[in-house]
C-alpha positions in Angstrom: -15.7 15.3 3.5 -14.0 12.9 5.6 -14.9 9.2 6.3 -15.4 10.2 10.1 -17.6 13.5 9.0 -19.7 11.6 6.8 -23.6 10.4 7.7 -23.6 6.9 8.0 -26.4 6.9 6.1 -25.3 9.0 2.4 -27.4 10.9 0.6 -26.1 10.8 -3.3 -26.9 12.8 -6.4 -27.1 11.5 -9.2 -25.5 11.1 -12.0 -23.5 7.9 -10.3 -22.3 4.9 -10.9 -22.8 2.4 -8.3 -20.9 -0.6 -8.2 -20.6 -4.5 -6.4 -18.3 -6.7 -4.8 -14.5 -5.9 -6.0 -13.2 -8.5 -3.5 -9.8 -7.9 -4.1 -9.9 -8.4 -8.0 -7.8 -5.1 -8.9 -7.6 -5.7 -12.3 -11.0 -5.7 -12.5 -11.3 -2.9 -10.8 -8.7 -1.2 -13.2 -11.3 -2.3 -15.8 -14.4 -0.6 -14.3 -13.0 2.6 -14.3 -12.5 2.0 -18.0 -16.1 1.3 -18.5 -17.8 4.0 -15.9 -14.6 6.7 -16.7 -11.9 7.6 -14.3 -13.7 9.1 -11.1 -13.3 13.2 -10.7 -15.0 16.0 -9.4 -17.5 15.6 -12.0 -17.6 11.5 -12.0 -19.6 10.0 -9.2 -18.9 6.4 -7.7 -21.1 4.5 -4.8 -19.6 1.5 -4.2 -21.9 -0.9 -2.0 -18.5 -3.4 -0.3 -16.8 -6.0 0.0 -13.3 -4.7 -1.3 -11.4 -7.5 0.5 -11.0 -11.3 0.8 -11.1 -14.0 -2.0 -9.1 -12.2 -4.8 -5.4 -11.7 -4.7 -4.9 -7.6 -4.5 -6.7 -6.4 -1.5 -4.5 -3.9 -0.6 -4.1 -2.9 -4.2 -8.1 -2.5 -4.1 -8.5 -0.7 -1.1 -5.8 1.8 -0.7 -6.8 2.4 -4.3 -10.6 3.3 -3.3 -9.5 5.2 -0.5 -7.2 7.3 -2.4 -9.4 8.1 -4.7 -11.6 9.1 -1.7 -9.2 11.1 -0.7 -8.5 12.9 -3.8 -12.4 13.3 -4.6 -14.5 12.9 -1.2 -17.3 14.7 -2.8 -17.5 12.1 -5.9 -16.1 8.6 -4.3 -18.6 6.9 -1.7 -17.5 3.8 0.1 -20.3 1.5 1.8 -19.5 -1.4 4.4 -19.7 -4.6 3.2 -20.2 -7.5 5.8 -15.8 -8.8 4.8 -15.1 -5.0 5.9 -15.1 -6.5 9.4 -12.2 -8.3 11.3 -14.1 -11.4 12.1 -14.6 -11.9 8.7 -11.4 -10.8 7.0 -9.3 -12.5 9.2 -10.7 -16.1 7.9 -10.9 -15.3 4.3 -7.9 -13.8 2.8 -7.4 -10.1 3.9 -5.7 -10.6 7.4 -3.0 -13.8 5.6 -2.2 -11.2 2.7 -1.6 -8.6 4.7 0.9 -11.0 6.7 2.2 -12.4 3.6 3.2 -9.6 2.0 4.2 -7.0 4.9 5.5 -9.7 7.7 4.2 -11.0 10.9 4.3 -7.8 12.7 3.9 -5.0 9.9 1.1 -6.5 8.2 -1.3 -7.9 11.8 -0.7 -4.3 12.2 -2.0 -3.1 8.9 -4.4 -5.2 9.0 -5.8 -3.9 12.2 -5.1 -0.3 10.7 -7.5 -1.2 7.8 -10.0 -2.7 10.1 -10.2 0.7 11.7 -11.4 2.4 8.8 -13.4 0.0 7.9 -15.3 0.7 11.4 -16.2 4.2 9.8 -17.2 2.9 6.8 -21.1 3.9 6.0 -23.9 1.2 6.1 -26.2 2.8 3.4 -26.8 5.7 0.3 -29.8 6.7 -0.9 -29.3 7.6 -4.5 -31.4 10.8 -6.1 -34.2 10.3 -3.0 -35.4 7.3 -4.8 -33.1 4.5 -4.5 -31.8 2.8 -1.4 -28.7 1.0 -1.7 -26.7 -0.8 1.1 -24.5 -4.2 0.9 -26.7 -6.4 1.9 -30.7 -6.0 2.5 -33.4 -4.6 4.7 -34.1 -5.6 8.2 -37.2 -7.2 10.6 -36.4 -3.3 12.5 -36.1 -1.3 9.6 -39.1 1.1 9.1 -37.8 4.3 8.8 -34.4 5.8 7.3 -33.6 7.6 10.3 -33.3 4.4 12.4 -30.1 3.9 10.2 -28.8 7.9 10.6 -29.0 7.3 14.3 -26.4 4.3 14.5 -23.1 5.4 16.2 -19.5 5.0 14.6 -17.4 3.8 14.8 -19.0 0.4 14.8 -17.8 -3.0 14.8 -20.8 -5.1 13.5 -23.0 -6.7 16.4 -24.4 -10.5 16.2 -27.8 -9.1 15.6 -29.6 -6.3 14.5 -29.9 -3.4 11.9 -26.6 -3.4 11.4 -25.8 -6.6 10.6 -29.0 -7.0 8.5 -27.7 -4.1 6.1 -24.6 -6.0 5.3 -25.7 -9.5 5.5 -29.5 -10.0 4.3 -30.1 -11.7 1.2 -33.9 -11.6 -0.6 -35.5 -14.8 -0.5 -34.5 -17.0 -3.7 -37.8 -17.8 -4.5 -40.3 -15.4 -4.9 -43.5 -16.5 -4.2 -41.9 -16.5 -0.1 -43.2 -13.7 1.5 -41.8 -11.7 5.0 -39.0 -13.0 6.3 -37.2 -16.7 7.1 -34.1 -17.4 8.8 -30.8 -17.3 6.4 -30.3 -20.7 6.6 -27.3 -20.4 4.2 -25.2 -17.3 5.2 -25.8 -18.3 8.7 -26.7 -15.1 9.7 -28.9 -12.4 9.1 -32.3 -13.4 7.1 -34.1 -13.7 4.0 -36.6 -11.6 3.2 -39.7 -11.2 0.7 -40.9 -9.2 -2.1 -43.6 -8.0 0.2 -41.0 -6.7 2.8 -39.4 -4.8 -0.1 -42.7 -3.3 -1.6 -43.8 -2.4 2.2 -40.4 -0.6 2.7 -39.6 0.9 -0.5 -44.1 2.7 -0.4 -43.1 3.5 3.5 -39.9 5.4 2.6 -41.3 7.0 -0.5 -38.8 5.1 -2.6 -38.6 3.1 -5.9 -36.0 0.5 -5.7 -33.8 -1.2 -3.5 -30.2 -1.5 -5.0 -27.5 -4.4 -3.1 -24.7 -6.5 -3.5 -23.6 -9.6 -2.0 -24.3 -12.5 -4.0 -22.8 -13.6 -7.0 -25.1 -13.1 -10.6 -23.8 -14.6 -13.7 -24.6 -11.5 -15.7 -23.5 -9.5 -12.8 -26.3 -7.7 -12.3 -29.9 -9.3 -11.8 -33.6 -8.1 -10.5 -35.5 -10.5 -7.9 -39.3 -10.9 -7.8 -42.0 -9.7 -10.6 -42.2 -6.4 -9.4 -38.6 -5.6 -10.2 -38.3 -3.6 -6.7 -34.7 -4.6 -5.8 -31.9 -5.2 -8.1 -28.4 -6.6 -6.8 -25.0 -5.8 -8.7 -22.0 -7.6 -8.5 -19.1 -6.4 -10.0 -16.5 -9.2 -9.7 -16.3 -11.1 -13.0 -15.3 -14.9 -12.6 -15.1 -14.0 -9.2 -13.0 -15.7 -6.9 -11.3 -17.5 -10.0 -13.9 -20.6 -10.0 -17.5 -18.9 -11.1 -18.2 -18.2 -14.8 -20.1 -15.1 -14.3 -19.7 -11.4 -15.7 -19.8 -8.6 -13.7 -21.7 -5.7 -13.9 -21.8 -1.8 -12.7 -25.1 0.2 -12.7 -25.1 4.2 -13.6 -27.6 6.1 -13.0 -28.3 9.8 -14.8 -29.6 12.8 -13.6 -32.9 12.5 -14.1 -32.3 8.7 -12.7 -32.6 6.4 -15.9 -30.7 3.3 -14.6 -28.3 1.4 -17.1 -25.8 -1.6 -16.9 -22.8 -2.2 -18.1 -21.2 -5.5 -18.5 -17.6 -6.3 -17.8 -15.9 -9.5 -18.9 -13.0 -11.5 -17.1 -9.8 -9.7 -17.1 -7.3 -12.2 -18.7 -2.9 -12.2 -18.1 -3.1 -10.4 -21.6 -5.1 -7.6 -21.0 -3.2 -7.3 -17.2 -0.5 -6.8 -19.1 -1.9 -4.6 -21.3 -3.3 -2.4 -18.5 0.3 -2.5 -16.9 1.2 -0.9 -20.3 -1.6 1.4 -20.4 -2.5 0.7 -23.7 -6.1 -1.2 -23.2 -9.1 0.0 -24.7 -12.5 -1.4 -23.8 -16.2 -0.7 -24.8 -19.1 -1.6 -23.2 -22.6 -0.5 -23.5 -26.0 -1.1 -21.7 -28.8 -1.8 -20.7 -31.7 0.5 -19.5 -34.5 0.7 -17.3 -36.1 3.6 -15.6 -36.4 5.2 -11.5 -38.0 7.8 -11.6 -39.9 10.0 -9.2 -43.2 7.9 -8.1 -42.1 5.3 -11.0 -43.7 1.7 -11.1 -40.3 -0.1 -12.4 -42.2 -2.5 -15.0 -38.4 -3.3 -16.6 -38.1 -4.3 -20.0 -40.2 -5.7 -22.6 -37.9 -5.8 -25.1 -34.6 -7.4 -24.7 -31.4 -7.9 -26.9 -28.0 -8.5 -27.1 -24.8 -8.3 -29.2 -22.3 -10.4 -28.8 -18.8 -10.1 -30.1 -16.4 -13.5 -31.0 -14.5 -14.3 -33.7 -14.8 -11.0 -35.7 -18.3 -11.6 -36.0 -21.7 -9.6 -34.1 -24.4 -11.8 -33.6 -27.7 -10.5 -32.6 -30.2 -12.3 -30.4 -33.3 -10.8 -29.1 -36.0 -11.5 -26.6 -39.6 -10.4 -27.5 -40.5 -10.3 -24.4 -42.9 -12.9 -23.9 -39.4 -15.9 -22.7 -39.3 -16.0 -26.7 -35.5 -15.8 -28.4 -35.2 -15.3 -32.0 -31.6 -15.3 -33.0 -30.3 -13.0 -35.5 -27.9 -12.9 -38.3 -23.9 -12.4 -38.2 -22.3 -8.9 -39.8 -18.8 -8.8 -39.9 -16.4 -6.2 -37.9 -15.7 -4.2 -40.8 -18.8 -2.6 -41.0 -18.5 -1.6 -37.0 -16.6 1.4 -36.0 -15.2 2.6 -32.9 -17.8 3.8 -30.7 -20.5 2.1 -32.2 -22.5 -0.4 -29.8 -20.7 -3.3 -30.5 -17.6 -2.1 -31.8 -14.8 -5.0 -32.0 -11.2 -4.8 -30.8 -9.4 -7.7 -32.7 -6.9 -8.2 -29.8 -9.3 -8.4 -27.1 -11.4 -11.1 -28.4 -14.5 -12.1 -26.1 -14.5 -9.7 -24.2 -17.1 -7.3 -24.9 -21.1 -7.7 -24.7 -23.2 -5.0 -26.0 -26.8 -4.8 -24.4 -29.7 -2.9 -25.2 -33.2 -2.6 -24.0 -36.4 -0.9 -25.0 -38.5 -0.3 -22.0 -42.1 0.5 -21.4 -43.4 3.8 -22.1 -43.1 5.3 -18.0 -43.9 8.9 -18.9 -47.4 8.4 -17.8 -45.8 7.5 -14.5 -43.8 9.9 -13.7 
């Protein structure tokens, strides 16, 4: 199905694999297809914008993404991010690379080109019939999914509105604020509460709210005590200047939700990749949305760490405890195991596992 054919608002089986900001960082991308598996008929990717702007491959990103859309329509879903929009890209890298690399005249009018897809881009997914994903966040107008199905394309993204909201809004930082505040920082759009999401997400007969849009330094991070909304970003040391991981979320058949961890990409594994030699594991953490599901998270936390030929284990009891574990060597890990250790990729690889609470009585 064509971008112009599709629903602006998708409706997504699962099993997928729903990923964050790329923002031009094509390496990276090269990398989360090494961690979530090349996409196919069979292999399902939602990714929730912002393709261009800040990294230095944006074309590389994007005509990648859409030729894989292309190639797989039925498996590759591209939302709108609020840089998929000429008054953004034009300030903040796509619009000057385009230039740069094509010419004045070839690349203002490739960059107008992309801007034209990007006008038919969708604003939102729904995931399984139980989790909502768009770019950004919900909106003051947003009480029902079909106020989204009813928005006309192609659409350049108003001042104000639903629209705008989906791409731009942010959840309040602080989670004790409840409905909704002016976003002071983004200067545009709003913050909004835990209360808005819980309203929204009983309303809709949903169980979480999945975005992008801000930067988390384990790319991937839940807001308030309910864990209603989760955002994923999947730019690691994005932008070149912020020490954070990223992260993509897959989510199985029957809708278990897990994350996997991607490191920085450095000029040895780029090279590597340009050989087509790189292997990579990563593994996961895991929580649960399922049908009529209270998301309680985890209470049991840990993590595996590779450096040094060396697997440390530290572990969270729950409770904001850490106990830290002992050190096994590499020898005793083998390929495939969770925190299997490539000697020439040192660093790069963070093993995560979680036990969650019993949800069968539920579902």
């Amino acid at each position: 199905m064509s971008l112009m054919a599709q629903p602006v608002l998708l409706e997504v089986e699962a099993p997928v694999t729903i990923c964050g900001d790329i923002h031009g960082q094509f390496y990276d991308l090269l990398q989360l297809f090494d961690a979530g598996g090349e996409p196919a008929h069979s292999t399902r990717y939602l990714f929730l914008g912002d393709y261009v702007d800040r990294g230095r491959n944006s074309l590389e990103v994007v005509c990648l993404l859409l030729s894989y859309k292309i190639r797989f329509p039925a498996s590759v879903f591209l939302l709108r991010g609020n840089h998929e929009a000429s008054e953004v890209n034009a300030f903040y890298g796509f619009r000057d690379e385009c230039k740069k690399r094509f010419g004045r005249v070839d690349g203002m009018n490739m960059w107008r080109n992309f801007n034209e897809v990007f006008d038919w881009l969708p604003l939102a997914a729904v995931v399984g019939e139980r989790i909502f994903c768009c770019h950004g966040g919900l909106s003051p107008g947003l009480k029902t999914l079909d106020q989204i199905r009813r928005i006309s394309r192609p659409l350049e993204i108003p001042e104000e509105g639903l629209a705008l909201d989906l791409v731009w809004a942010d959840p309040h930082p602080d989670p004790s604020v409840t409905g909704w505040q002016p976003n002071t920082v983004r200067g545009a759009s709003f913050f909004f509460g835990q209360d808005v999401v819980e309203k929204f997400l009983k309303e809709n007969d949903l169980d979480l709210v999945c975005r992008a849009h801000d930067v988390m330094q384990d790319g991937y991070a839940f807001s308030g005590p309910g864990q209603k909304l989760v955002t994923v970003f999947s730019a690691p040391n994005y932008a070149g200047v912020h020490d954070n991981s990223g992260a993509i979320m897959t989510v199985s058949d029957d809708l278990e939700c897990a994350f996997k961890i991607l490191r920085p990409v450095n000029f040895k594994q780029k090279y590597r990749y340009d050989s087509a030699m790189l292997r990579r594991t990563v593994s996961c953490d895991s929580i649960k949305a399922g049908k009529g599901t209270n998301l309680g998270g985890a209470n049991r936390f840990s993590v595996l760490e590779s450096h040094d030929g060396d697997c440390r284990s530290d572990s969270w009891d729950g409770q904001g405890s850490r106990h830290k574990g002992g050190h096994r060597r590499s020898k005793t890990i083998s390929e495939g195991d969770p925190c299997f250790w490539d000697a020439n990729l040192k660093g790069m690889f963070v093993d995560r596992s979680v036990s969650t609470r019993d949800l069968s009585s539920q579902c």
